[in-house]
N, C-alpha and C positions, 0 to 999 in steps of 0.2 A: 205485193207487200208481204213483207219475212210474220209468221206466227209468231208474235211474240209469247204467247201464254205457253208454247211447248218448253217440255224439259223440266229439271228439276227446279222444285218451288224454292228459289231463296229463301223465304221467311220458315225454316223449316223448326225451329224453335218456338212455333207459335203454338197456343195451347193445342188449338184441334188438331196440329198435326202431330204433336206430343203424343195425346191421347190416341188418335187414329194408330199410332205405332203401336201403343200398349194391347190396342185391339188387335193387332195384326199379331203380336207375338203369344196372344192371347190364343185366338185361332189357330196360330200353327202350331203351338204345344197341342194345344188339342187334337189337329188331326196327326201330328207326328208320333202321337202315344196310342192314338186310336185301335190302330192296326196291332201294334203290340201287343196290347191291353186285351183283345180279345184273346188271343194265344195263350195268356201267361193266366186269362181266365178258366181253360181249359184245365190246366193245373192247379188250380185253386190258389194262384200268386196273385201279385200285387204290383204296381211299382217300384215298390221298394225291393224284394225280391230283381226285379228288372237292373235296375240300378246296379247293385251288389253285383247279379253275374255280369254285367256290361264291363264293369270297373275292375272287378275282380280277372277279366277274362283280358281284359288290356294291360295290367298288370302283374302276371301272374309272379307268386311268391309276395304281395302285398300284405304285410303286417294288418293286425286287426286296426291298430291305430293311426295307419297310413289309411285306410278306410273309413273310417271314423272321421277322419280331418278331411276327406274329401266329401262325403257325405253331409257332414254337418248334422247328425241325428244320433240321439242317445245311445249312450252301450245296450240299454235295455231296449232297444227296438231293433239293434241290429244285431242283437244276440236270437230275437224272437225271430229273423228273416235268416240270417247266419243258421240259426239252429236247426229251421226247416229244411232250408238247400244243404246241410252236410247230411240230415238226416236220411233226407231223399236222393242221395248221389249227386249232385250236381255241384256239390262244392268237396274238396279236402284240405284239411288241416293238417299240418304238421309242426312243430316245435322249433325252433329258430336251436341253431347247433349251439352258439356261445350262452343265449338266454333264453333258455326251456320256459321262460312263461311266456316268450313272443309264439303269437301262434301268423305261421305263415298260408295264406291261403292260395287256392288252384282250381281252376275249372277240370274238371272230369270229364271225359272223353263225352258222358250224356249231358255236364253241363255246356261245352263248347257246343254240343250240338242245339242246344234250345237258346243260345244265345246267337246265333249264327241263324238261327229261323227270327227268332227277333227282330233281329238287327239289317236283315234282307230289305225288308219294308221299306226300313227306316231310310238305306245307304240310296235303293230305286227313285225313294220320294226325295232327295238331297238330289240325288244325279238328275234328277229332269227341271228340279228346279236351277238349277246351276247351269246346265246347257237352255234353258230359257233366258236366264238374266244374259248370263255373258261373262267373261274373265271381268271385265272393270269393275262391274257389281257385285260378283264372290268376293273381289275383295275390299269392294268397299260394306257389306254386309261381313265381313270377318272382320273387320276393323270397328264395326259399329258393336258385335258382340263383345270381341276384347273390352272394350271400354265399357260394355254393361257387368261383364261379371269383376267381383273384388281384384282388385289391382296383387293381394297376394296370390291369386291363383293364373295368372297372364302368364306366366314363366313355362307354363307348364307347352303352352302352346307356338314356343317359339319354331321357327322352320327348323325342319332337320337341315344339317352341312351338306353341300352336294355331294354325292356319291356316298350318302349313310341311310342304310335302310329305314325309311320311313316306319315310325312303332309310337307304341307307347312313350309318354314323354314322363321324364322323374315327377314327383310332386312336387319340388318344388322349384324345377326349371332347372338347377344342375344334379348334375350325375350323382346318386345317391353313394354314401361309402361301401365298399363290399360288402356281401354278408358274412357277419364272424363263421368262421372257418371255410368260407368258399371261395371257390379260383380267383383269379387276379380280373375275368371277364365277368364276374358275376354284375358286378354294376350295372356295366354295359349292357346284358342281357335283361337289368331288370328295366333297365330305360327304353327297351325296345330297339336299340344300338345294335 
């Protein structure tokens, strides 16, 4: 006689498994920040700190307000995390060439390096979960993500074209205009192209 109770639950709309999910996402933020968190405590950082050089360091040459708009947190909280990491080397600024009040941002050689200790953790604890599940489930959990974060931020994570370096992706899913007065590839570069 076939098991009928294996496999995935149909009623999966129902509240407790609603909830069970919110608990599971619950738990893997926490232990996906865990490892981090302790490192960036060594430094006397934060998450937010983490954030900034994560985004910053995927992005590089990111406007304050291209950061700002992926962040979602005040100028004056990421002027206080900003302020830190340029203080402390891990970040530099520069001046946007056409509009001196765009300040462009960049990891520095010590912030790629403490982002890359970061992010180690992070990339070990994704790869073992993903060869556990299996391809069908990467991407039916990448599909469940898309549909959890706001529909204007999905652009962002479209596939790369076959045979285009896998990078950073624009903010807002196409290719960003050049930067005033830089090469005809700068787009490209800043899309991770």
């Amino acid at each position: 006689m076939a098991d009928v109770k294996g496999g995935p639950n149909p009623l999966f709309l129902r509240e407790e498994e609603l909830r069970q999910a919110m608990e599971l996402l619950f738990f893997a933020y926490r232990d996906f920040t865990g490892e981090p968190d302790k490192i960036l405590a060594d430094y006397g950082f934060g998450r937010a700190h983490h954030r900034v050089i994560y985004f910053v360091g995927r992005n590089p040459g990111i406007t304050v307000s291209e950061l700002l708009a992926i962040l979602r947190i005040t100028k004056q909280s990421l002027s206080r995390v900003l302020g830190q990491l340029v203080s402390d080397g891990f970040i530099t600024q520069r001046h946007g060439l056409r509009d001196r009040r765009q300040r462009l941002l960049e990891l520095t050689d010590k912030g790629r390096e403490l982002e890359n200790k970061l992010t180690e953790q992070q990339r070990v604890r994704i790869a073992a979960a993903y060869r556990s599940a299996g391809a069908e489930a990467v991407e039916g959990f990448r599909t469940v993500l898309l549909n959890i974060i706001d529909e204007q931020d999905r652009g962002r994570f479209e596939r790369p074209e076959p045979g285009v370096k896998p990078g950073a992706r624009p903010l807002a899913g196409k290719l960003p205009a050049a930067r005033p007065g830089g090469k005809p590839g700068a787009a490209r570069k800043l899309a991770g192209r």
